[in-house]
N, C-alpha and C positions, 0 to 999 in steps of 0.2 A: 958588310955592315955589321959589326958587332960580333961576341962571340956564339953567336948561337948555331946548335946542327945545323938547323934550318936554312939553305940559304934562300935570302927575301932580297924582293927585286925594291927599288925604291916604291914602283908605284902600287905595289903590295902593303908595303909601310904605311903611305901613305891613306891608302884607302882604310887597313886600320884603324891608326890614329884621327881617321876620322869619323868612324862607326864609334871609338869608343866617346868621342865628343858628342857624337849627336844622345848616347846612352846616356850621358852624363849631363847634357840641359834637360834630357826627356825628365830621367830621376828628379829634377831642381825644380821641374817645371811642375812635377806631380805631387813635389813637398810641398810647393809655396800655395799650389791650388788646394791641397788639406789644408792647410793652416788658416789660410784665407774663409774656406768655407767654416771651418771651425770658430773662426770670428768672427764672422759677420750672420753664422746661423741662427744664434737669440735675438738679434735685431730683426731680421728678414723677417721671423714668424711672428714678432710681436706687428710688423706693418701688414703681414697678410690676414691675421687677426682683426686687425683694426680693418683690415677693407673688405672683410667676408668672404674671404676667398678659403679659408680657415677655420675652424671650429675652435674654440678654447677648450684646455681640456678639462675634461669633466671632472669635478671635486670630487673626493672619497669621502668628506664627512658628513654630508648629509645622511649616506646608507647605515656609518656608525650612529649617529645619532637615531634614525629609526630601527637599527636593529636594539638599540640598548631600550627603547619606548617601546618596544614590542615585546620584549624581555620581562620588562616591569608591567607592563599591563597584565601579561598571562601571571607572572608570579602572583598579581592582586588579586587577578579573578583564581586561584586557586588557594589562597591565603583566606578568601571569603569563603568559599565553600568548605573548607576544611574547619572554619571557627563559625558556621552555621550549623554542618553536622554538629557538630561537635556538642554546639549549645544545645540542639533537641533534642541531643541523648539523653544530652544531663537533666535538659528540663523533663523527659518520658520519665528519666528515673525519679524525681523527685516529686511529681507527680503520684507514680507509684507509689513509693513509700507513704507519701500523704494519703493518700485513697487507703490503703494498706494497717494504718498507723490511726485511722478515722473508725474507730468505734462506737462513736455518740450517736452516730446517724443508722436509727433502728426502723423509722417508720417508710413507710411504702415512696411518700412525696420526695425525703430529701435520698432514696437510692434512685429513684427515676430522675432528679435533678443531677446526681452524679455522675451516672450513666451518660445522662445529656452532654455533660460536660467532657465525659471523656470524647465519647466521638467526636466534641466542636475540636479535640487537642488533636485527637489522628488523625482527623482530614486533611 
């Protein structure tokens, strides 16, 4: 049977030729099952969804959305402390200078009223 070294008996052939059939529906049989599953996998999970067997999956934007409000809240609260200090400095110093700049006030009443007034400003 043919030219080959080999010499093959018919029923040697034949058992081949039909290992490599059976190899050959296995392979057919294991592409058309991907392909199948690959088409019909978006539908199945949208019906196993719908019947609670399934969980839908979890959105990513709400965490973006609370991480960007979390963001902005801390930037506020430190944008306010920043232009709080900020303002009592300027108001300690302006203060000062006025108190500093205040010469008129000679008598006993209006230094203990100033006095007064500084501590109501440090507390």
């Amino acid at each position: 049977m043919g030219f080959s070294r080999h010499a093959t008996t018919p029923r040697k052939e034949a058992v081949d030729h039909f290992t490599q059939g059976v190899t050959s529906l296995k392979h057919a049989g294991v592409a058309a099952a991907r392909g199948t599953k690959e088409a019909a996998a978006p539908k199945v999970n949208v019906v196993l969804t719908k019947v609670g067997l399934r969980k839908p999956p979890a959105r990513k934007w709400p965490w973006v959305l609370g991480a960007i409000g979390a963001g902005l809240a801390l930037g506020g609260a430190a944008a306010y402390l920043w232009y709080r200090q900020r303002t009592e400095t300027i108001g300690e110093a302006l203060l000062a200078d006025e108190l500093l700049d205040d010469t008129e006030l000679r008598n006993n009443n209006d230094r203990a009223l100033t006095e007064e007034l500084v501590d109501s400003v440090t507390r």
